[in-house]
C-alpha positions as CSV (number, residue, x, y, z in Angstrom):
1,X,-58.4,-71.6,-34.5
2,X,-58.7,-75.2,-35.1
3,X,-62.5,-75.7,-35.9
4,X,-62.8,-79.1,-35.4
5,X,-65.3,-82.0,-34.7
6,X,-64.9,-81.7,-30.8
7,X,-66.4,-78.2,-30.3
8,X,-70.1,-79.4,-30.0
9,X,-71.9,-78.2,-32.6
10,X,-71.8,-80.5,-35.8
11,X,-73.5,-83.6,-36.4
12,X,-75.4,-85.3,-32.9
13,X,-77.4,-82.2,-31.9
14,X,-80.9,-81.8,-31.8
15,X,-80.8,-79.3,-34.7
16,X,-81.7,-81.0,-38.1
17,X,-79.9,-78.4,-40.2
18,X,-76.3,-79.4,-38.6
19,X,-76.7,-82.1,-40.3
20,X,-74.8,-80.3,-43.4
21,X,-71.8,-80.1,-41.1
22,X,-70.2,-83.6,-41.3
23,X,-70.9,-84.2,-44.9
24,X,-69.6,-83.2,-48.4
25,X,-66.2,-82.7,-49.7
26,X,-64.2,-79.7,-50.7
27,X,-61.3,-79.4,-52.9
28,X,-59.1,-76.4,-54.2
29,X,-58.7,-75.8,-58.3
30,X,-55.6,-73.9,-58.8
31,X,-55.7,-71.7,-61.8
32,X,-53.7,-72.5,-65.0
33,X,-53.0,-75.9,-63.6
34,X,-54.0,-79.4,-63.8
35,X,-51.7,-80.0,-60.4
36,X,-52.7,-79.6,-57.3
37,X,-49.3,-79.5,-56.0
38,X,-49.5,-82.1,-53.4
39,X,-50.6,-85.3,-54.8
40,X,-53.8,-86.9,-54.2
41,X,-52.3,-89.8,-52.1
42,X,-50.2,-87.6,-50.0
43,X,-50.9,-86.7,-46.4
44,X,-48.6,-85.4,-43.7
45,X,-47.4,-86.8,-40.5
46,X,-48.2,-84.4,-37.8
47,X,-45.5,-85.0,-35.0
48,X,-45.8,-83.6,-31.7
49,X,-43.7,-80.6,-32.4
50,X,-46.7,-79.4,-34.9
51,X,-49.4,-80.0,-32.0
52,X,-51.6,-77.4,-31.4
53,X,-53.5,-76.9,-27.5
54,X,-56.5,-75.2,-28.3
55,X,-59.2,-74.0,-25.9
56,X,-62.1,-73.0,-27.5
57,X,-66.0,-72.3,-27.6
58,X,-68.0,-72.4,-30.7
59,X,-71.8,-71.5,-31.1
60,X,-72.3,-71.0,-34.5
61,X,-69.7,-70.3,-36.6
62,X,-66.6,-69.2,-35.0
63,X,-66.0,-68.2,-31.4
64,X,-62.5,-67.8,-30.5
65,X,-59.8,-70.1,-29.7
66,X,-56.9,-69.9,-27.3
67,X,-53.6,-71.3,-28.3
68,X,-51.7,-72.5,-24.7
69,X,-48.5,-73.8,-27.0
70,X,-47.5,-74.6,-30.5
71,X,-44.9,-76.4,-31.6
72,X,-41.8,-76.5,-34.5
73,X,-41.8,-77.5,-38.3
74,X,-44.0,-79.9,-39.4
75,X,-42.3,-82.9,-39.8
76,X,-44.4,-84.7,-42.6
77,X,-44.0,-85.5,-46.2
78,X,-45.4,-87.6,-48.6
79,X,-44.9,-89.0,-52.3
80,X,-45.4,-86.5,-54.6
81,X,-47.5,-87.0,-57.5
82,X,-50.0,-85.1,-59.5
83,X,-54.0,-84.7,-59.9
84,X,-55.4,-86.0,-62.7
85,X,-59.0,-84.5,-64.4
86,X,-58.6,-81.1,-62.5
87,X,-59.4,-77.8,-64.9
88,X,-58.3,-74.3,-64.4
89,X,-61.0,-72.3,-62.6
90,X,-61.6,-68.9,-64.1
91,X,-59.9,-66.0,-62.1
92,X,-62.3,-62.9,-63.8
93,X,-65.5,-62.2,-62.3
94,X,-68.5,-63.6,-64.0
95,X,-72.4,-62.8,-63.8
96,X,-74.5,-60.5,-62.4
97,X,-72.7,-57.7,-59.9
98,X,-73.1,-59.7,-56.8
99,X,-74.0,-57.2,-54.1
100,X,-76.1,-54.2,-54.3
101,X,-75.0,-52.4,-51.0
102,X,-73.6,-52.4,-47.8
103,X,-75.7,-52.8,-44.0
104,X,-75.9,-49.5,-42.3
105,X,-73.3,-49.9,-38.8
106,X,-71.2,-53.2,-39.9
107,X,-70.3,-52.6,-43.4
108,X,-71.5,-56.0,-44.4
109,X,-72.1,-56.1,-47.7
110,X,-76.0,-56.9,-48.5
111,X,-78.6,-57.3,-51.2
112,X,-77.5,-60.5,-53.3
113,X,-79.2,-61.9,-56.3
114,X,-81.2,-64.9,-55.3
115,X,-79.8,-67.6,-57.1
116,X,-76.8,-69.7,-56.6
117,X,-74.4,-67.1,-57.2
118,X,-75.8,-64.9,-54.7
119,X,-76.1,-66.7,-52.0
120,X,-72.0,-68.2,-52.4
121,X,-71.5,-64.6,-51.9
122,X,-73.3,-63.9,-49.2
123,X,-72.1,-67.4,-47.6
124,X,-68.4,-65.8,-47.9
125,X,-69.0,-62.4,-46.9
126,X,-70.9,-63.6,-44.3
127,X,-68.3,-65.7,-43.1
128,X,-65.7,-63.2,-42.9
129,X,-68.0,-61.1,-40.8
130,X,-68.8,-63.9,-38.2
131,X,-65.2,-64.8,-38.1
132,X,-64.2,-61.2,-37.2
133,X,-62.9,-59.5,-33.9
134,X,-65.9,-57.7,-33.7
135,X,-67.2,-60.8,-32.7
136,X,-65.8,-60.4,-29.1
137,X,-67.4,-56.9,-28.1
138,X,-71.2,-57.1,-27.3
139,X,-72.3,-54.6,-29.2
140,X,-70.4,-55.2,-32.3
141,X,-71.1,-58.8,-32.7
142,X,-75.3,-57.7,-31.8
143,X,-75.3,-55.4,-35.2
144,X,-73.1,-58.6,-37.1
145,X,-75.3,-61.5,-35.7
146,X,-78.9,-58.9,-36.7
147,X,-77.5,-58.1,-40.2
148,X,-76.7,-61.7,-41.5
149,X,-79.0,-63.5,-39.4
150,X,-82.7,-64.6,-39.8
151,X,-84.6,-62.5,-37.4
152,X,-86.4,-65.2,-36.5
153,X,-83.0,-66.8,-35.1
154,X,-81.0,-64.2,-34.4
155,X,-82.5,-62.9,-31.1
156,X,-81.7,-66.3,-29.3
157,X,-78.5,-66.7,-30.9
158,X,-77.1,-63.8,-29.0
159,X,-78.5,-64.4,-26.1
160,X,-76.6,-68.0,-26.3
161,X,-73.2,-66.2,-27.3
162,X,-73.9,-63.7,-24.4
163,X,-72.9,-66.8,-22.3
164,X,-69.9,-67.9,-24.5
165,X,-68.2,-65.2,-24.5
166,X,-68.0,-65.3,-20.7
167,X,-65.1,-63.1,-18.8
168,X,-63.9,-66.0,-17.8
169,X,-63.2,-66.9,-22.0
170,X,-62.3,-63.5,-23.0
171,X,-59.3,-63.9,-20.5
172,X,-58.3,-67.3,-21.6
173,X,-57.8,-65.5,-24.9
174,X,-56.0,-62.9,-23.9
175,X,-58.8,-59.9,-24.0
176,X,-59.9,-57.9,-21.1
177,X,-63.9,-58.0,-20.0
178,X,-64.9,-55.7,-22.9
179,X,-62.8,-57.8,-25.2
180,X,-60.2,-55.6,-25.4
181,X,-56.8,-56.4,-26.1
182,X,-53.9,-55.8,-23.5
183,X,-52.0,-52.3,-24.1
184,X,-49.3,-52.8,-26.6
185,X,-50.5,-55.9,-28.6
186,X,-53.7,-56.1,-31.1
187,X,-56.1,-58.7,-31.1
188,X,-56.5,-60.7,-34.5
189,X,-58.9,-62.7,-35.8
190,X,-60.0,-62.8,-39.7
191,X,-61.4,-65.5,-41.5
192,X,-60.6,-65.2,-45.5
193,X,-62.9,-67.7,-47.5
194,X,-61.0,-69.9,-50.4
195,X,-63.8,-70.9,-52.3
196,X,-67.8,-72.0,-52.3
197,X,-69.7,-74.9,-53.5
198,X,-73.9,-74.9,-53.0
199,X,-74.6,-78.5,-51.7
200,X,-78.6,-78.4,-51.9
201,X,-80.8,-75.4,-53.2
202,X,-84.4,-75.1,-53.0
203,X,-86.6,-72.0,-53.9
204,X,-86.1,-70.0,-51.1
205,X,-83.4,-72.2,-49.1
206,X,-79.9,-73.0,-50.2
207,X,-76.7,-74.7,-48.4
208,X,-73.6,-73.4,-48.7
209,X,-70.1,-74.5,-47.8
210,X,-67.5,-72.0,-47.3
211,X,-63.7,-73.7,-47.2
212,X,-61.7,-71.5,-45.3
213,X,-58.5,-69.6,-43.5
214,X,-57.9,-68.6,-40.5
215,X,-56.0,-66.2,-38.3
216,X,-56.4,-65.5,-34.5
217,X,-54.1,-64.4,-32.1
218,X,-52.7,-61.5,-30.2
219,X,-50.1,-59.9,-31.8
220,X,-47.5,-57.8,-30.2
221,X,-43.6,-58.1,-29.1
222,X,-45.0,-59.4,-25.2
223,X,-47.5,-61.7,-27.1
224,X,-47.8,-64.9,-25.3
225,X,-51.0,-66.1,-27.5
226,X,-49.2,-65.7,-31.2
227,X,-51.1,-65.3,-34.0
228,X,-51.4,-69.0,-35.9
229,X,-53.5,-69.8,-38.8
230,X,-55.7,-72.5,-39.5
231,X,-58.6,-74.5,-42.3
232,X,-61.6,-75.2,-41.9
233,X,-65.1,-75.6,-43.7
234,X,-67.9,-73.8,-42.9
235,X,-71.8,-74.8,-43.7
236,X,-74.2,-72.3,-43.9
237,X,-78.2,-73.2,-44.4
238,X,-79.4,-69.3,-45.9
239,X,-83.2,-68.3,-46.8
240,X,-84.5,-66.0,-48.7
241,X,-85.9,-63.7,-45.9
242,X,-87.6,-60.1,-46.8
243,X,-85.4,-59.3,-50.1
244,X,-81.9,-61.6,-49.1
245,X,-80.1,-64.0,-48.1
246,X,-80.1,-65.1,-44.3
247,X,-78.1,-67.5,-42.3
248,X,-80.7,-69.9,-40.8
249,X,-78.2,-72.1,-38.8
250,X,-74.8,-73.0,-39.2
251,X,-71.8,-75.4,-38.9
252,X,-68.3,-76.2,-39.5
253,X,-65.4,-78.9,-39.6
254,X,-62.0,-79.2,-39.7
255,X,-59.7,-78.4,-43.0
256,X,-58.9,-79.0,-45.8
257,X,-55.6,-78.8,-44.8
258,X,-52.5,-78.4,-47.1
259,X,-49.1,-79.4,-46.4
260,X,-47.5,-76.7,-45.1
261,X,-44.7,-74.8,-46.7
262,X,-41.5,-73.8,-45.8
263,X,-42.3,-70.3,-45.3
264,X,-40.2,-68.6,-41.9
265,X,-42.5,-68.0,-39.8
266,X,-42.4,-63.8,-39.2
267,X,-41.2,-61.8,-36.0
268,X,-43.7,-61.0,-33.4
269,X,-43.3,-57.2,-34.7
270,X,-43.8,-58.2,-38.1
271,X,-46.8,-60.0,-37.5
272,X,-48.0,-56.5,-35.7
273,X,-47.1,-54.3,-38.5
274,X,-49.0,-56.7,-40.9
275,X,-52.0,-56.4,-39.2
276,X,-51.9,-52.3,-38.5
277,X,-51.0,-52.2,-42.5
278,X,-52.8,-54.8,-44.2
279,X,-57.0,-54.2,-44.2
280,X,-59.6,-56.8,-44.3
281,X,-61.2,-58.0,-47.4
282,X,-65.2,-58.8,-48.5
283,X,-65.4,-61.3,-50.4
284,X,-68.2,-61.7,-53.6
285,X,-68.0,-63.7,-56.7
């Protein structure tokens, strides 16, 4: 689920709010550290073992993406080193509760304050929704797009995902017309925000970056589309629209990306058992 520059959607399109897309930087604080682990020099060889093919389509925020073959290890390193000036972030939650209720049908969480803490929560919780596998049945991903979306957008943004998610791209990722998975394997895809930052904020309009994780796949023994993860940083323009927070337009680049560690990568089965056993989260801060 690489979101990358090459989808089509960021910077160069006729829509003045994708401009948020290509900009701004976003950086992890760990807490009870002034280390970010990594260094701030240190950035890792990707050999062709770690290659990813990824076929994808992207709309808005996050489509699907097919993954034809991956690779070994990465083989990178780097000199280690340590961040200087970082503080510990807070782990408690702080302020005003952040949601009042949830959207009748999806479960969305809904009713933020309208300030900057609301609308990073409704940025993230947002985000997990859009990056969901509801996403790939029509009538799911109607009720998602109508409950986070401006109405004043939202009617033509379906209509354009109507097309994108084609048979013809269901199949490349695995799902049947309906965008069902195949019997015996379960279709994943979750996105899990990291953290927020608002980037511009005016009375009834605020931008919000969402740096994120990813995990799509098809999960199953016969699996030939495993589950991988990925990074990437999403950019949501919101408006205060009839009481809350509503994504106006959208857009989204590649990582952050951490070195990655030298976890074993799990069994096909225990990769299917996580996902039957392990729920979703909302996310609110």
């Amino acid at each position: 689920m690489n979101h990358g520059d090459d989808h089509g959607y960021r910077t160069g399109g006729s829509d003045p709010d994708d401009s948020y897309g290509g900009t701004g930087q976003t950086r992890t604080r760990l807490p009870g550290t002034g280390d970010d682990g990594y260094g701030t020099a240190r950035r890792p060889v990707r050999t062709s073992r770690s290659l990813i093919t990824v076929v994808g389509v992207v709309v808005l925020l996050i489509a699907a993406i097919a993954f034809a073959n991956r690779g070994g290890d990465d083989g990178g390193d780097g000199d280690g080193g340590s961040a200087k000036g970082r503080e510990a972030a807070p782990t408690a939650p702080t302020g005003v509760k952040p949601v009042k209720g949830k959207a009748e049908g999806t479960g969305i969480p809904t009713g933020y304050a309208k300030d900057a803490q609301g609308a990073q929560s409704a940025a993230a919780n947002y985000s997990v929704a859009l990056g969901s596998d509801g996403m790939f049945q029509a009538k799911s991903r109607g009720d998602i797009v109508r409950t986070v979306h401006d109405p004043a957008v939202a009617e033509e943004l379906l209509t354009n995902l109507a097309k994108a998610y084609s048979t013809e791209f269901l199949g490349a990722v695995g799902l049947a017309q309906d965008g069902t998975a195949p019997d015996g394997l379960a279709f994943v895809s979750r996105t899990i925000p990291i953290g927020t930052k608002v980037t511009d904020q005016k009375d009834d309009t605020v931008t919000v970056e969402v740096w994120c994780t990813g995990l799509i796949g098809l999960a199953g023994p016969e699996s030939t589309k495993p589950v991988t993860s990925s990074y990437f940083t999403l950019t949501q323009n919101l408006k205060w629209v009839d009481g809350d927070w509503k994504i106006t337009s959208s857009s989204q680049k590649e990582g952050p990306t951490p070195v990655n560690g030298d976890n074993r990568a799990s069994t096909a089965e225990e990769i299917a058992s996580a996902v039957a056993g392990y729920g979703g989260f909302t996310h609110a801060r």
